[in-house]
Biopython code that builds the backbone (N, CA, C, O; Angstrom):
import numpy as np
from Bio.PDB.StructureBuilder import StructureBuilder

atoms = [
    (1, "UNK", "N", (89.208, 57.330, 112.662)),
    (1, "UNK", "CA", (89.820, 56.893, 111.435)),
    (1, "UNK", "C", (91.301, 57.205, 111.490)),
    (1, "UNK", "O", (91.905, 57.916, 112.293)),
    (2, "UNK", "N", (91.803, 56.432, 110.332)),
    (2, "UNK", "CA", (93.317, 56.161, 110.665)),
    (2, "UNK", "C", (94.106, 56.171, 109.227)),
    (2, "UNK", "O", (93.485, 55.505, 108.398)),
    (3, "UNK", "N", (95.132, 56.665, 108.791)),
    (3, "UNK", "CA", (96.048, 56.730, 107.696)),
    (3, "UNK", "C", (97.237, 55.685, 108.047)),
    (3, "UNK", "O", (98.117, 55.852, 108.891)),
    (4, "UNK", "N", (97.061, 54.624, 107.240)),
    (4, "UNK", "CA", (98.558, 53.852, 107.044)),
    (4, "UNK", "C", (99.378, 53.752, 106.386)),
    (4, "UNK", "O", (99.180, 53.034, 105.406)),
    (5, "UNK", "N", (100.427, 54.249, 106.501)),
    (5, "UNK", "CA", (101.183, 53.848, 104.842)),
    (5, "UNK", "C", (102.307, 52.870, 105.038)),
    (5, "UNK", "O", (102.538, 52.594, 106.215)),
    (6, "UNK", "N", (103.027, 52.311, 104.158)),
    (6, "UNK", "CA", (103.892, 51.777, 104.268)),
    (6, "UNK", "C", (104.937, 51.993, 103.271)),
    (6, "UNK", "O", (104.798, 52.547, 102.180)),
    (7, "UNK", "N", (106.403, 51.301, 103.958)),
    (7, "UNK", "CA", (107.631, 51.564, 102.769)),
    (7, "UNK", "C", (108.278, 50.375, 102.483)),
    (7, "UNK", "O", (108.611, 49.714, 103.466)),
    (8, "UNK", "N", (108.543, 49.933, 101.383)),
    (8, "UNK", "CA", (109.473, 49.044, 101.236)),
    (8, "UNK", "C", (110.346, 49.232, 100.288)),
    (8, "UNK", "O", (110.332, 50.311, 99.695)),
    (9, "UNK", "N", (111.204, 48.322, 99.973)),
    (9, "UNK", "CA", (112.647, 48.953, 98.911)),
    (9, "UNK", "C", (112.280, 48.374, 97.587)),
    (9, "UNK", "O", (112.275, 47.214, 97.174)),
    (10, "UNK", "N", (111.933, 49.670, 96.968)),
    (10, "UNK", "CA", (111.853, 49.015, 95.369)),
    (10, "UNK", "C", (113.056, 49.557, 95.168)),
    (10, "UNK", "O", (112.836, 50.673, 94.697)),
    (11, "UNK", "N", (114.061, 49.407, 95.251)),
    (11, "UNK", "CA", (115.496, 49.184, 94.542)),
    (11, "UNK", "C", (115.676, 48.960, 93.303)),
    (11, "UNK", "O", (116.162, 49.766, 92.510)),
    (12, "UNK", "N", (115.081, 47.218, 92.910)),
    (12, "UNK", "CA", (114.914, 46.545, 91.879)),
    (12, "UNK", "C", (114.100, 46.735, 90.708)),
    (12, "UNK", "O", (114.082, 46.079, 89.666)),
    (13, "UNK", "N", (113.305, 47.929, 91.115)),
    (13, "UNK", "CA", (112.046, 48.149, 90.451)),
    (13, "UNK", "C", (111.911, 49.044, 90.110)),
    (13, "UNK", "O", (112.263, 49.251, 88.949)),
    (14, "UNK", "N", (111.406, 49.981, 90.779)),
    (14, "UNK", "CA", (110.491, 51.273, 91.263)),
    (14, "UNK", "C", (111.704, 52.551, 91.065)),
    (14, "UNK", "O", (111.265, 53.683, 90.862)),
    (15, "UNK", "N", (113.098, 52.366, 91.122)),
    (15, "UNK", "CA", (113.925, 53.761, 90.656)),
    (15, "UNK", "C", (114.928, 53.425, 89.376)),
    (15, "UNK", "O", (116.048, 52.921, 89.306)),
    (16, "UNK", "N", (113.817, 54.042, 88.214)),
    (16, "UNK", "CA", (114.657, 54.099, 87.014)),
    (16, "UNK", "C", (115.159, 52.694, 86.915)),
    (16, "UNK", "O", (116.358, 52.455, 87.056)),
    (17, "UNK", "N", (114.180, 51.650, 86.651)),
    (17, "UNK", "CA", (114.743, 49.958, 86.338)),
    (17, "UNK", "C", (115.691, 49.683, 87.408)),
    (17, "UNK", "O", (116.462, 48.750, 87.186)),
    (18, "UNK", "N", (115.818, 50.376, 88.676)),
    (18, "UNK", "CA", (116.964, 49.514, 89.583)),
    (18, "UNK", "C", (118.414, 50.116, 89.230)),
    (18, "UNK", "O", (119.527, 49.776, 89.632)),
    (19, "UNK", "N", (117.875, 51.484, 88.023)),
    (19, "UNK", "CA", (119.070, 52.316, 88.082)),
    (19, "UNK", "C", (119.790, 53.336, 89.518)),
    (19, "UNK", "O", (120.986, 53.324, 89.808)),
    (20, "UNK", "N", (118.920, 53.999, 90.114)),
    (20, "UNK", "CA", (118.995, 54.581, 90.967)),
    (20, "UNK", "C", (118.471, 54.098, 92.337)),
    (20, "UNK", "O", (117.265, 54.042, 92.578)),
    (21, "UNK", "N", (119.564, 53.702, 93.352)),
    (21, "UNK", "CA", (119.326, 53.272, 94.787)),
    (21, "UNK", "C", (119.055, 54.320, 95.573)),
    (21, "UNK", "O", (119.516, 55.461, 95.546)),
    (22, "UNK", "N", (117.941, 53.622, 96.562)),
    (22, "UNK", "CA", (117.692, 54.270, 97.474)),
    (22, "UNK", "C", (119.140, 54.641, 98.439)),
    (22, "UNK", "O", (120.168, 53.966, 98.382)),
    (23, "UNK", "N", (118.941, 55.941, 99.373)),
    (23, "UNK", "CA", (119.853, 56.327, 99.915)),
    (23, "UNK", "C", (119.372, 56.201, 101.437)),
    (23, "UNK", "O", (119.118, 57.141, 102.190)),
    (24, "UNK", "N", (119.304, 54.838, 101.722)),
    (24, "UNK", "CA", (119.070, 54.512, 103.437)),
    (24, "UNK", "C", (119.250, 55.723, 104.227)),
    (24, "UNK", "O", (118.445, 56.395, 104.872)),
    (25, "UNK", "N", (120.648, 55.852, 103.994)),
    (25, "UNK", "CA", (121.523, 56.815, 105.500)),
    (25, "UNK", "C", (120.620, 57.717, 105.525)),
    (25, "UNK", "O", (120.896, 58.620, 106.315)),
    (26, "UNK", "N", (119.271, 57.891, 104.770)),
    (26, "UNK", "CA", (118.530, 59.510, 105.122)),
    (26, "UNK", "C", (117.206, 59.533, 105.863)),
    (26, "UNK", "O", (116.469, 60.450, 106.225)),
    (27, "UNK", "N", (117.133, 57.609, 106.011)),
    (27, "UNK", "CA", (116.312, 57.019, 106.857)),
    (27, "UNK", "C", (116.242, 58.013, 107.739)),
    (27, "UNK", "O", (117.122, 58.827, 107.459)),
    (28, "UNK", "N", (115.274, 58.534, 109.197)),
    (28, "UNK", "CA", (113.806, 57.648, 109.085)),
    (28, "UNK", "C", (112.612, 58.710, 107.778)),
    (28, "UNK", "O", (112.352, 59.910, 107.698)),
    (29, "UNK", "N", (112.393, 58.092, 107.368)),
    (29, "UNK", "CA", (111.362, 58.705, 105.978)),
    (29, "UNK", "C", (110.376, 58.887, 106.603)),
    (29, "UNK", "O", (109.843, 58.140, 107.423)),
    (30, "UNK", "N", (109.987, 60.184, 106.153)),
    (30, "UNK", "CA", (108.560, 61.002, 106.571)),
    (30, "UNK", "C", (107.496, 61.231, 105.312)),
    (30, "UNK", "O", (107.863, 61.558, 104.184)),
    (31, "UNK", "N", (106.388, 61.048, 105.624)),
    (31, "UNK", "CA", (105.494, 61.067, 104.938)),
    (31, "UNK", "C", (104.290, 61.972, 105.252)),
    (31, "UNK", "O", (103.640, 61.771, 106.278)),
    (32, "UNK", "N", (103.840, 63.388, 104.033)),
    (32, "UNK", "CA", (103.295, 64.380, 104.629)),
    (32, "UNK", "C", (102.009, 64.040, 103.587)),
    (32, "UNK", "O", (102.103, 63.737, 102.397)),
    (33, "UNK", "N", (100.971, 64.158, 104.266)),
    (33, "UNK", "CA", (99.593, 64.031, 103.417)),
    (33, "UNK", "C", (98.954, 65.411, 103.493)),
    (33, "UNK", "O", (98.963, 66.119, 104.500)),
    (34, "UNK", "N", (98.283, 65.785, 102.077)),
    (34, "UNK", "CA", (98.066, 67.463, 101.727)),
    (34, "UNK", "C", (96.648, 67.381, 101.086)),
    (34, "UNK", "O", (96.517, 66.543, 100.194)),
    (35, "UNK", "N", (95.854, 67.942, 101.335)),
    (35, "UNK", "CA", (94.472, 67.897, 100.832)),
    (35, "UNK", "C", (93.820, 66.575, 100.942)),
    (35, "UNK", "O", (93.474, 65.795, 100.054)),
    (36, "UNK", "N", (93.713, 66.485, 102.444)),
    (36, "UNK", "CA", (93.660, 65.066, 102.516)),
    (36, "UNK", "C", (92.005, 64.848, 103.310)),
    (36, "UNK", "O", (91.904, 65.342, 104.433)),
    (37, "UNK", "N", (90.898, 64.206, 102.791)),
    (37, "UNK", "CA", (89.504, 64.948, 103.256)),
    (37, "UNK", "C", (89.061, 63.619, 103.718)),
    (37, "UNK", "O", (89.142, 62.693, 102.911)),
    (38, "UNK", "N", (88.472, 63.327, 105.246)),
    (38, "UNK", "CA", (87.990, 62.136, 105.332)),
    (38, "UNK", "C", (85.974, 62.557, 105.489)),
    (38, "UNK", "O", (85.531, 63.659, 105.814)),
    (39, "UNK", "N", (85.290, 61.548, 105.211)),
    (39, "UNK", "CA", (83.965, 61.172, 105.097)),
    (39, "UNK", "C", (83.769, 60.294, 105.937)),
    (39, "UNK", "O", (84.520, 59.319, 105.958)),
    (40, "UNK", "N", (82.740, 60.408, 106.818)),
    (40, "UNK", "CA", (82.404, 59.354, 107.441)),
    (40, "UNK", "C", (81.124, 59.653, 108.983)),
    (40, "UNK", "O", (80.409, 60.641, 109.146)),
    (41, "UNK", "N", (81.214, 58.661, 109.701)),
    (41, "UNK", "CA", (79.785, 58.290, 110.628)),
    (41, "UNK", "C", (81.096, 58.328, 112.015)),
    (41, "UNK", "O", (82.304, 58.310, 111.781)),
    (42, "UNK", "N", (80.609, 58.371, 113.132)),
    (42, "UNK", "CA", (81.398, 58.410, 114.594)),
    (42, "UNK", "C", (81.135, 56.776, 114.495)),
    (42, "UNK", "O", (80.396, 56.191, 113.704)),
    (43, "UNK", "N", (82.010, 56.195, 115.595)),
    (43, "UNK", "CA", (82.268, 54.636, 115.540)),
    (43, "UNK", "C", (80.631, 54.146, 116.482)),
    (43, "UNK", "O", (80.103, 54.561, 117.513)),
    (44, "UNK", "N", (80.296, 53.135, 115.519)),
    (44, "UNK", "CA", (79.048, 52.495, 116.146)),
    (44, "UNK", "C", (79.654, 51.680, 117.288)),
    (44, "UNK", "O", (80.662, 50.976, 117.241)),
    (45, "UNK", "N", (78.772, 51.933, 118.415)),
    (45, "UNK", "CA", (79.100, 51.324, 119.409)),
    (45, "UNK", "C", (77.882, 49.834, 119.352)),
    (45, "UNK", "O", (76.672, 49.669, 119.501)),
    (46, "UNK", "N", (79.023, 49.037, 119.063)),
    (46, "UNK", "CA", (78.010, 47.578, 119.192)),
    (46, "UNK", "C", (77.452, 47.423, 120.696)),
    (46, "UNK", "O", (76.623, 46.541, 120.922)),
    (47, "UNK", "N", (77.752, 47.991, 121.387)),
    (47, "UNK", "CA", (77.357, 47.360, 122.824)),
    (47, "UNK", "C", (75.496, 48.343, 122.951)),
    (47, "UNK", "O", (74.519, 47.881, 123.539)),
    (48, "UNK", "N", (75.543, 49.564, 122.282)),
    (48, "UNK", "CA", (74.478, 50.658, 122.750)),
    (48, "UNK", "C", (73.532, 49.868, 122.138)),
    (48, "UNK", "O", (74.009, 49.199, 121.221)),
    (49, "UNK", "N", (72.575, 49.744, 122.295)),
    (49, "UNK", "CA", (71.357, 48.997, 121.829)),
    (49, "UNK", "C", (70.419, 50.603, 121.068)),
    (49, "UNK", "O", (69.681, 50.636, 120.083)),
    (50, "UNK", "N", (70.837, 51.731, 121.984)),
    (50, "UNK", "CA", (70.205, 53.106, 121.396)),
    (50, "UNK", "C", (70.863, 53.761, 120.547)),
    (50, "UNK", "O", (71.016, 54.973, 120.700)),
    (51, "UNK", "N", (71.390, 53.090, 119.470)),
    (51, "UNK", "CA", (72.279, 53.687, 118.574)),
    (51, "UNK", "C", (72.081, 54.752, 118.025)),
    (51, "UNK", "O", (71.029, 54.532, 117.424)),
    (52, "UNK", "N", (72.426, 55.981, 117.765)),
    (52, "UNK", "CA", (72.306, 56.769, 117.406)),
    (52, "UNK", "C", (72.471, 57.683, 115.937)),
    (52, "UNK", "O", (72.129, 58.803, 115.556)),
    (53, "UNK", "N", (73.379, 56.225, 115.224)),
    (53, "UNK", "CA", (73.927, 55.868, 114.088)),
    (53, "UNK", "C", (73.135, 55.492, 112.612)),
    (53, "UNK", "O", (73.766, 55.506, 111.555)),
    (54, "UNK", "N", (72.133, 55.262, 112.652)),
    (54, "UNK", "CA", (71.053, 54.939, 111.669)),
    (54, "UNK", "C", (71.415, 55.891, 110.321)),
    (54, "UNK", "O", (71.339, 55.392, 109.198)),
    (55, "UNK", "N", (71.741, 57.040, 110.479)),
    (55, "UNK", "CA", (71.869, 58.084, 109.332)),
    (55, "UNK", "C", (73.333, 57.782, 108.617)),
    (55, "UNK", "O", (73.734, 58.216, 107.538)),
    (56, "UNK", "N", (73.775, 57.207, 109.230)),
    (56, "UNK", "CA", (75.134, 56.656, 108.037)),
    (56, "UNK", "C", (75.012, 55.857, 107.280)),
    (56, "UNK", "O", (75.935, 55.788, 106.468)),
    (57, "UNK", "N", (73.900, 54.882, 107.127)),
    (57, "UNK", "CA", (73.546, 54.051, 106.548)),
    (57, "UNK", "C", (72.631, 54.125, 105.169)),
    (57, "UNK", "O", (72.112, 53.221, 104.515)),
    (58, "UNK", "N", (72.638, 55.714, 104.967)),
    (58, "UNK", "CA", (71.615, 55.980, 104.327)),
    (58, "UNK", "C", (71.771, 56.299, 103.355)),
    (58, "UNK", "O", (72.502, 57.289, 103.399)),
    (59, "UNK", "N", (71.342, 55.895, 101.742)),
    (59, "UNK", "CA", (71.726, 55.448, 100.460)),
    (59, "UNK", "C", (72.219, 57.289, 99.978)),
    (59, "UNK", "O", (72.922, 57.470, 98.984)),
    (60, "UNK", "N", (71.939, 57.964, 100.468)),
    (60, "UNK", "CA", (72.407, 59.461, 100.014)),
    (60, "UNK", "C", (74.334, 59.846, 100.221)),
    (60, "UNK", "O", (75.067, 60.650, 99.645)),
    (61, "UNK", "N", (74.619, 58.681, 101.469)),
    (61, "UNK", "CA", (75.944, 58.777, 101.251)),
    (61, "UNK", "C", (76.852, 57.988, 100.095)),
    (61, "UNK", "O", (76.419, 57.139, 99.316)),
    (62, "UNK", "N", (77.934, 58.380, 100.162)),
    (62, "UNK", "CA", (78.476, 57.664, 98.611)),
    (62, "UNK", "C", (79.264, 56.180, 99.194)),
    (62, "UNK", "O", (79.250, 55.152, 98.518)),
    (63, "UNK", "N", (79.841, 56.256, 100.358)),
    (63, "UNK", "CA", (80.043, 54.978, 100.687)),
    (63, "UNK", "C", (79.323, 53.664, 100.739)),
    (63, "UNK", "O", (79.857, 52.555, 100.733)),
    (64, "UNK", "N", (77.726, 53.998, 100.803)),
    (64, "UNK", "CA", (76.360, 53.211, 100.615)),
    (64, "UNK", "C", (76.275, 52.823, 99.487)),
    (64, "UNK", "O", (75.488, 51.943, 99.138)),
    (65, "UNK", "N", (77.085, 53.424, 98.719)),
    (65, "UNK", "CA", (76.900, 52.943, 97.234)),
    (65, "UNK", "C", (77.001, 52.063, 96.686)),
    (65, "UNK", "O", (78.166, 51.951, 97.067)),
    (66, "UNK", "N", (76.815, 50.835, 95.794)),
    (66, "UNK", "CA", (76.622, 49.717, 95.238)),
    (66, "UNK", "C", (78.465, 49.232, 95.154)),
    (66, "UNK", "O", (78.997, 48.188, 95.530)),
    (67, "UNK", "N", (79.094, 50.505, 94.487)),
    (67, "UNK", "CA", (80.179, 50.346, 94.012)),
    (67, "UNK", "C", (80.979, 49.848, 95.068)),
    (67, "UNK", "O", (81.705, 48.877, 94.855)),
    (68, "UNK", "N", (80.926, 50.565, 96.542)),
    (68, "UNK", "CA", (81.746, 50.408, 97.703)),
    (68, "UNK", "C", (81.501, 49.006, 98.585)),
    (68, "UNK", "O", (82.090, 48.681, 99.616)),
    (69, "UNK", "N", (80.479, 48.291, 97.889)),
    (69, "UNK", "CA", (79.752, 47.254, 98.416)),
    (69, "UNK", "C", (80.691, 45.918, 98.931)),
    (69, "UNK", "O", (80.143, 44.930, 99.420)),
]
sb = StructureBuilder()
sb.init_structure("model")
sb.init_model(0)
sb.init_chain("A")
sb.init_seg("    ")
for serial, (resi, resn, name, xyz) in enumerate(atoms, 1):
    if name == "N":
        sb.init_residue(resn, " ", resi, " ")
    sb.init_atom(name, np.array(xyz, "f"), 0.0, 1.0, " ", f" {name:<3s}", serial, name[0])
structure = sb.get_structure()
């Protein structure tokens, strides 16, 4: 599993109505993630026919859930 984020310039928007500009020159922007908890199954290998994977599928996890559907 993988974290993506992205940046773009809300200038116009996003600081105080387009009151306050971003300050480029302090480019390159770092981004620190803190209590950050992942859930999940090891990657199913489509090729194994002996998958070993069956238990991720199983309605006790919350990703199985109707909602995540």
């Amino acid at each position: 599993m993988k974290i993506e984020a992205s940046l773009w310039d809300g200038d116009s928007w996003a600081t105080d109505g387009g009151q306050t500009k971003i300050n480029w020159s302090m480019a390159p922007f770092k981004a620190h993630f803190q209590g950050f908890d992942i859930s999940g199954c090891p990657k199913i290998d489509s090729n194994n026919n002996n998958n070993n994977n069956k238990d991720c599928f199983l309605p006790e996890h919350w990703w199985n859930s109707e909602k995540y559907w």
